[in-house]
C-alpha positions in Angstrom: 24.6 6.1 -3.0 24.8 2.9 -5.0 23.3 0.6 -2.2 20.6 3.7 -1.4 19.3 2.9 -5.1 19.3 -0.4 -4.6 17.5 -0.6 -1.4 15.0 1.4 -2.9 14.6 -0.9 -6.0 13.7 -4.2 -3.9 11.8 -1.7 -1.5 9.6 -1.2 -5.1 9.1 -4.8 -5.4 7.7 -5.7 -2.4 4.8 -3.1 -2.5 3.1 -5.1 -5.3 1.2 -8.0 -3.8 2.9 -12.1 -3.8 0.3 -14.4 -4.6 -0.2 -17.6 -2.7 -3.2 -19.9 -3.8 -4.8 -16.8 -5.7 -4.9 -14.9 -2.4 -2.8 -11.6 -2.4 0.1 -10.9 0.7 1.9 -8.0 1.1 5.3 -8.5 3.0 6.9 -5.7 4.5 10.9 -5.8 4.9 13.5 -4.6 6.9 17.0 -4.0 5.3 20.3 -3.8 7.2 23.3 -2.3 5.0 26.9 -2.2 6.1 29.9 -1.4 3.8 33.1 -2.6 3.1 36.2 -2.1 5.1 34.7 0.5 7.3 31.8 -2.1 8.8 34.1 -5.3 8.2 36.9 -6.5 6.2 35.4 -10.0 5.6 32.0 -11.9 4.7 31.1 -12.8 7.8 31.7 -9.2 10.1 29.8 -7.7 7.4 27.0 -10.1 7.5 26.8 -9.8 11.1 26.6 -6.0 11.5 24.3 -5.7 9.1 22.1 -8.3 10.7 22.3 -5.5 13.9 21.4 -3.0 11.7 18.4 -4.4 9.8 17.4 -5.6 13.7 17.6 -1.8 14.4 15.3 -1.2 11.7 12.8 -3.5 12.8 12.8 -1.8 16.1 12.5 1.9 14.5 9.7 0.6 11.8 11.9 1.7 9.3 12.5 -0.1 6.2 15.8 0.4 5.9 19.0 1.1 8.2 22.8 1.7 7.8 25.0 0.1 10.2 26.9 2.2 12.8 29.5 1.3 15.2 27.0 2.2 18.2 24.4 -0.4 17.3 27.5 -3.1 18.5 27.1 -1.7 21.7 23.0 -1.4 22.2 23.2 -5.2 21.1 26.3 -6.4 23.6 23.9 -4.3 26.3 20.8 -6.1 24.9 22.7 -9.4 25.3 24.1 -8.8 28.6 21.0 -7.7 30.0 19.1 -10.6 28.4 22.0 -12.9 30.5 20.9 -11.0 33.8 17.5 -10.7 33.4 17.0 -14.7 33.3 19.0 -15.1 36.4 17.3 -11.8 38.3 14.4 -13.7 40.3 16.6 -16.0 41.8 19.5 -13.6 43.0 15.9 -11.7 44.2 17.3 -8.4 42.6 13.5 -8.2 41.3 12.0 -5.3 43.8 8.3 -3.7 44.0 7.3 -0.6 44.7 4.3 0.9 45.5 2.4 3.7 44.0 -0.5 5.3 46.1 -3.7 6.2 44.5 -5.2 9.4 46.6 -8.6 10.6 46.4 -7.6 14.4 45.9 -11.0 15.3 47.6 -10.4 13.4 51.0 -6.8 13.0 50.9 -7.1 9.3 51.2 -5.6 6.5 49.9 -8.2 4.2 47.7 -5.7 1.6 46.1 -2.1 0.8 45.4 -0.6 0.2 41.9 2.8 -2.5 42.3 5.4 -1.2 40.1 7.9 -3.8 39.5 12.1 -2.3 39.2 15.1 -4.3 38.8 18.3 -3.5 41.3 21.0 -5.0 39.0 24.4 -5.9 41.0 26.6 -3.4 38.6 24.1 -0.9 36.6 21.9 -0.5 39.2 18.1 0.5 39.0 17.5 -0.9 35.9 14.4 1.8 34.1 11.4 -0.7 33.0 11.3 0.5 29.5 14.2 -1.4 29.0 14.2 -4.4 30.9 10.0 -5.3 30.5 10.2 -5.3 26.9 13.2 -7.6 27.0 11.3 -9.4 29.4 8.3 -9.9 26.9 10.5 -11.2 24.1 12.3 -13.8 26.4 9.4 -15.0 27.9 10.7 -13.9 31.3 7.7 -12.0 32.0 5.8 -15.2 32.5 7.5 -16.0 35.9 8.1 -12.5 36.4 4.5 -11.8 36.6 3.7 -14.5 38.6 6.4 -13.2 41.2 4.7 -9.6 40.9 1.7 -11.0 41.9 2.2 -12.8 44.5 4.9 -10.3 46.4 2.1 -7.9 45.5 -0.6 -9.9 47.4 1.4 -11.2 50.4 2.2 -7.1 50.6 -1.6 -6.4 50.9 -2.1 -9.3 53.2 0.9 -8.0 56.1 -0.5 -4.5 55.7 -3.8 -5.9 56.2 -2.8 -8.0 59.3 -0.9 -4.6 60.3 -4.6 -3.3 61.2 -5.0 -1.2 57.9 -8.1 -1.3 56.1 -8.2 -2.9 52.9 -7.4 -1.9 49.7 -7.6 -2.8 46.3 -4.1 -3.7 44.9 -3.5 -2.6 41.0 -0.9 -5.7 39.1 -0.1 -4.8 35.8 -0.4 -8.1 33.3 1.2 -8.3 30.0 -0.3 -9.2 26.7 2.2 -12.5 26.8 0.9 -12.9 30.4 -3.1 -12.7 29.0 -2.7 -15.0 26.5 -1.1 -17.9 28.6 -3.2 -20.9 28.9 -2.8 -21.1 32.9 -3.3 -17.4 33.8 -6.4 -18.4 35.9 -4.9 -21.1 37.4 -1.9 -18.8 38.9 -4.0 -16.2 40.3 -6.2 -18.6 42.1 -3.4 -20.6 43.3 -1.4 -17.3 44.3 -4.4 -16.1 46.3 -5.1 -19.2 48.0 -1.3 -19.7 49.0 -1.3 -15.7 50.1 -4.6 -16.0 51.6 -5.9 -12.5 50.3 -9.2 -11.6 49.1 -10.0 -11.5 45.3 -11.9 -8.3 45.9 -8.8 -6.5 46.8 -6.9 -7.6 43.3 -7.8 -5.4 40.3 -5.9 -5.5 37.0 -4.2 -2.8 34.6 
C-alpha cells in the first residue's frame, strides 16, 4: 500500500508542466514496482523485474505496473522470438499467402491481398500480431517488406505467365517502411528485376 501512495505522489508531480527555455512540457511516465523477497532478494533482480514490469506498462499505457512472475516469461518469449525473427528470411521460414478479393455480384476474383505468416522450426505458425510488431521495433520489417514484395510480384508474374488475366496485387507497407528514404528506389528495382507491371501493385 506504501509504494501505491507513493507511485501516486510522483504520478502528481509530473502532471504540472517542466519548463525548458520558458516553453512548458508535459512528460508522461511509466513506473515498474517489484517488492522485496518475493520479486528478488538483491538490488540487481529487483531492478531488473521491475524494469519488465514498467516495460509492461508502457505496452498497456498504463502508468503504473506491479511485477508478476509471468511478465519473465512474455519477455524470455519476446527475446527468443526477437533471436528468430532476425535469422527467419534466410532459413526462408518467411511464407505468403494469399487472400482473394471476390466481387460478390459476379463471383470473380478482382485482386489479391499477400498476407505475410512466419513457419517457425519449433512454435510453428507464428500469428502476425505478435511477430510484425516485433518486426517494426527491430527494424526487421525493412528487409521483410522488401521480401513481401518481391515474392508478392514474382507470384503475380508466374500466374500471369500461367495464362490468367491480371490482377492487381494488394502489399501491405508499414509506417517504418513509408518513412524510409529508399522506398521508391526498392519498388522500382523490385519490379524491374520481377518484370511485372506497376498497374498491377496497389498498396494497403
Amino acid at each position: 500500500m506504501c509504494s501505491l501512495l507513493i507511485t501516486q505522489k510522483i504520478l502528481e508531480v509530473f502532471k504540472k508542466p517542466f519548463l525548458l527555455e520558458n516553453r512548458e512540457l508535459f512528460a508522461n511516465p511509466s513506473i515498474g514496482i517489484s517488492f522485496y523477497p518475493n520479486d528478488g532478494e538483491d538490488v540487481e533482480t529487483l531492478l531488473k523485474n521491475s524494469d519488465t514490469a514498467m516495460s509492461r506498462a508502457k505496452e498497456l499505457g498504463k502508468n503504473h505496473q506491479f511485477f508478476s512472475p509471468e511478465m519473465n516469461a512474455k519477455a524470455t518469449k519476446r527475446l527468443l522470438l526477437e533471436s528468430s525473427l532476425r535469422r527467419a528470411l534466410e532459413k526462408q521460414e518467411m511464407l505468403l499467402h494469399y487472400q482473394p478479393m471476390v466481387n460478390l455480384s459476379t463471383g470473380q476474383i478482382i485482386g489479391m491481398e499477400a498476407l505475410v505468416r512466419w513457419q517457425h522450426p519449433d512454435l510453428g505458425l507464428v500469428p502476425p500480431a505478435e511477430f510484425v510488431p516485433l518486426a517494426e521495433e527491430t527494424e526487421v520489417i525493412i528487409p521483410l517488406g522488401e521480401w513481401v514484395l518481391r515474392t508478392a510480384c514474382v507470384q503475380a508474374k508466374i500466374w500471369k505467365g500461367d495464362g490468367f488475366r491480371p490482377i492487381p496485387m494488394a502489399v501491405n507497407l508499414s509506417p517504418r517502411q513509408l518513412r524510409h528514404q529508399d522506398l521508391v528506389e526498392v519498388v522500382n528495382r523490385v519490379l524491374k528485376e520481377t518484370g511485372l507491371e506497376p498497374i498491377i501493385l496497389s498498396w494497403n
